[in-house]
N, C-alpha and C positions, 0 to 999 in steps of 0.2 A: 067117371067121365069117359065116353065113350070118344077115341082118335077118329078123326075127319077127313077126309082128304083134301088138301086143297086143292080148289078149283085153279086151271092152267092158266098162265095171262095170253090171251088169244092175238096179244102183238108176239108172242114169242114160237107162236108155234107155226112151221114152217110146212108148208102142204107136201113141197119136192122132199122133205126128208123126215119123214114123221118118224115115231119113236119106234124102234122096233119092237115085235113081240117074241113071244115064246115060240113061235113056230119057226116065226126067220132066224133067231139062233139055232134053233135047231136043225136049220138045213143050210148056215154059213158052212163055207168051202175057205180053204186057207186059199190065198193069194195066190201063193205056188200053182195052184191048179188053173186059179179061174183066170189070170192075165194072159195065160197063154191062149186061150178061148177069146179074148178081147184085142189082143196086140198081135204084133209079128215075134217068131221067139225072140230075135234080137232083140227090141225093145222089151218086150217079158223078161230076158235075162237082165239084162242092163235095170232094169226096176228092180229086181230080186236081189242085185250082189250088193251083199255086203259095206254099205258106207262109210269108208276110214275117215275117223274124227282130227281133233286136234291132239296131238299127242298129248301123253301123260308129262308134265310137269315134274319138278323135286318136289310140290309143294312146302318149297322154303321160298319164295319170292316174297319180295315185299315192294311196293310201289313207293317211290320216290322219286321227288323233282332232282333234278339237276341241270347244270348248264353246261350245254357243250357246241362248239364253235360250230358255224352255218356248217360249215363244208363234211366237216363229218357228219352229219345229219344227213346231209341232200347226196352222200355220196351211200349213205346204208340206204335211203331210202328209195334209190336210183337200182339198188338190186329186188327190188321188189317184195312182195309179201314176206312178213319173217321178219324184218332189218332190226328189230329193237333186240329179238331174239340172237341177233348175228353181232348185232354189239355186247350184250352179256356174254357171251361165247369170247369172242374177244378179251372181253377186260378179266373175267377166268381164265384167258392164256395166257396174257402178261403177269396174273397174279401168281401164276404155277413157275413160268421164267424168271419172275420175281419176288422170292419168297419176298414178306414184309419180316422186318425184325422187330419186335416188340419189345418195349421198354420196361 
């Protein structure tokens, strides 16, 4: 059985961005080079640096409802981006001030 190629669906193919060949990879330029040739540096450097993510986690979380009074909510949530993170910080500091004693 001889492999066929399939034919392209002609709603998918996009004229401004056609597929590349073997010539255009082989004369791509890394970013670093060619943005400074299309931007101003600043903007070229600012594209290039580095994007700091969300930090790494304990990956021990576990997601759980709970209920906790209006005011403490609208007062974490009033410090902005973070606040559920600033109340686990939290109830880990009273846990440390307060050890639990187990039965």
């Amino acid at each position: 059985m001889s492999a066929s190629k399939k034919k392209p669906d002609s709603y998918m193919i996009d004229e401004e961005n056609p597929e590349w060949t073997e010539e255009m990879f082989a004369n791509a330029r890394p970013a670093s080079e060619v943005l400074y040739e299309i931007f101003s540096q600043e903007v070229a450097e600012e594209m290039l640096k580095p994007k700091v993510g969300r930090p790494l986690g304990s990956g021990v979380k576990k997601a759980q409802t709970i209920s906790l009074d209006v005011s403490i909510i609208e007062s974490f949530k009033a410090t902005g981006k973070g606040w559920q993170t600033r109340i686990n910080a939290a109830l880990q500091t009273y846990l440390e001030e307060h050890p639990l004693k187990h039965a």
